[in-house]
C-alpha positions in Angstrom: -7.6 -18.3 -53.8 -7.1 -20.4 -50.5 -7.7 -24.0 -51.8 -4.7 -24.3 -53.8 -2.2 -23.0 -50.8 -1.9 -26.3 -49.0 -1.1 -28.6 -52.3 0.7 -26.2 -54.7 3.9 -26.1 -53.7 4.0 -29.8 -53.9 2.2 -29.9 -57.3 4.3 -27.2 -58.5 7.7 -28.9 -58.4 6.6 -31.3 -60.9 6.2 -28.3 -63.3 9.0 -26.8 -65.0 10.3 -24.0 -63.6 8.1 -25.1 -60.4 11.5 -25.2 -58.9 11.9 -21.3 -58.9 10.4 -20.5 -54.9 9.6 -16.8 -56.5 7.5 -17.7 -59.1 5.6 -20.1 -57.1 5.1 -17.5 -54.6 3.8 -15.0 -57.9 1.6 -18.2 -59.1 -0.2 -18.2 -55.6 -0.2 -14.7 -55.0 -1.5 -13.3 -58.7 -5.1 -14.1 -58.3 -5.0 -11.9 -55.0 -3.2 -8.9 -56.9 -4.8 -9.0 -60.3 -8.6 -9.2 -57.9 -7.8 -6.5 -55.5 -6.5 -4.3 -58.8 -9.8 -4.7 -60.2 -12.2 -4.6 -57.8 -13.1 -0.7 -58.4 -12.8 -1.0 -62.3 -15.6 -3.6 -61.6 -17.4 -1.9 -59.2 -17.5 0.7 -62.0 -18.4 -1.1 -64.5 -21.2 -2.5 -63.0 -22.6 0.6 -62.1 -22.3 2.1 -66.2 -23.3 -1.4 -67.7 -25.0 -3.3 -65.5 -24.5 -5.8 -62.8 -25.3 -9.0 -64.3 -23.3 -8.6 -67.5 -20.2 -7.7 -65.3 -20.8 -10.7 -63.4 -21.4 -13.0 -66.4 -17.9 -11.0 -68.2 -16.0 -12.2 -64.5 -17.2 -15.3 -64.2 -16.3 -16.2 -67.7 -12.8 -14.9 -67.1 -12.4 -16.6 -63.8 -13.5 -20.0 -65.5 -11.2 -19.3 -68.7 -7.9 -18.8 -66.2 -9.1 -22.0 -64.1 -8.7 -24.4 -67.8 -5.7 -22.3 -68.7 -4.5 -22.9 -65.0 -5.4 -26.9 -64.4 -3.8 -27.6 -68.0 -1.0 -25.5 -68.1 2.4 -27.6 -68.3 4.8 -24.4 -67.1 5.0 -22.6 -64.1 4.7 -19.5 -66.5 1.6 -20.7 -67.8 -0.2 -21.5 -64.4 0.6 -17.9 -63.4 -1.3 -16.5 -66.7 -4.4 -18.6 -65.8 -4.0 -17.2 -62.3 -3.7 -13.7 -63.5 -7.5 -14.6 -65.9 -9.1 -16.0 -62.7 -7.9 -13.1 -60.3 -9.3 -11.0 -63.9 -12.6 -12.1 -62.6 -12.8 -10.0 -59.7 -16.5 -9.7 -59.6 -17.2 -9.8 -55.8 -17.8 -6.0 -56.0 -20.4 -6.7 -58.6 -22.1 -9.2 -56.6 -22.1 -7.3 -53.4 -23.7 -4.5 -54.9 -26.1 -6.6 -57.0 -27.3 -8.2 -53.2 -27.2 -4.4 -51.6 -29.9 -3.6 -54.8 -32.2 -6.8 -54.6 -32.4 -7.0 -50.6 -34.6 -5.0 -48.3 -32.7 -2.6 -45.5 -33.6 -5.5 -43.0 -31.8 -8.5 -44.5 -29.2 -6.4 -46.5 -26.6 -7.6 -43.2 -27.3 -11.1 -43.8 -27.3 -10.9 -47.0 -23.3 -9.5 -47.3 -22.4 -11.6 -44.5 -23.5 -14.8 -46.4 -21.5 -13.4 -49.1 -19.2 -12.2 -47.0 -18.4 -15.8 -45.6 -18.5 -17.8 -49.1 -15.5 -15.8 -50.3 -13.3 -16.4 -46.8 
């Protein structure tokens, strides 16, 4: 979500409609929305199907938005593929995948490594 912020607004105004500030600002901030809107559905899911298919179903999500995001030509387009990545809001899967395969004693390390790969 972070890496794009410093080199996107540059990038962008070579798009068209990368001129329009708003949807800039919706490009960047649609992963964050469309994630923290689907962070319970996924939790949920995991818990009825299983966490590594959720996390296999996300991560195939995130990697379709990320191609439909890098070769989008439209400011409209790179907001879809952000929407697909942020669609891929599988951190609640993976937290609760490390809170079922760790012990009690390591289940802190464990989230904070977690934890500090998505900050």
């Amino acid at each position: 979500m972070f890496v794009i912020l410093p080199v996107f607004a540059i990038y962008a105004e070579h798009l068209p409609g990368g001129n329009n500030l708003t949807l800039v600002g919706i490009a960047i901030g649609a992963y964050g929305l469309t994630q923290a809107m689907l962070q319970i559905p996924f939790g949920w899911w995991s818990d009825r199907y299983g966490r590594k298919p959720v996390i296999y179903a996300g991560l195939v999500l995130f990697a379709l938005g990320s191609f439909v995001a890098a070769f989008g030509h439209d400011i409209l387009v790179v907001i879809a593929g952000r929407v697909l990545q942020g669609m891929g809001a599988i951190s609640a899967a993976v937290m609760a995948l490390a809170a079922d395969l760790t012990r009690d004693q390591h289940r802190t390390k464990a989230m904070a490594m977690i934890g500090s790969t998505i900050a």
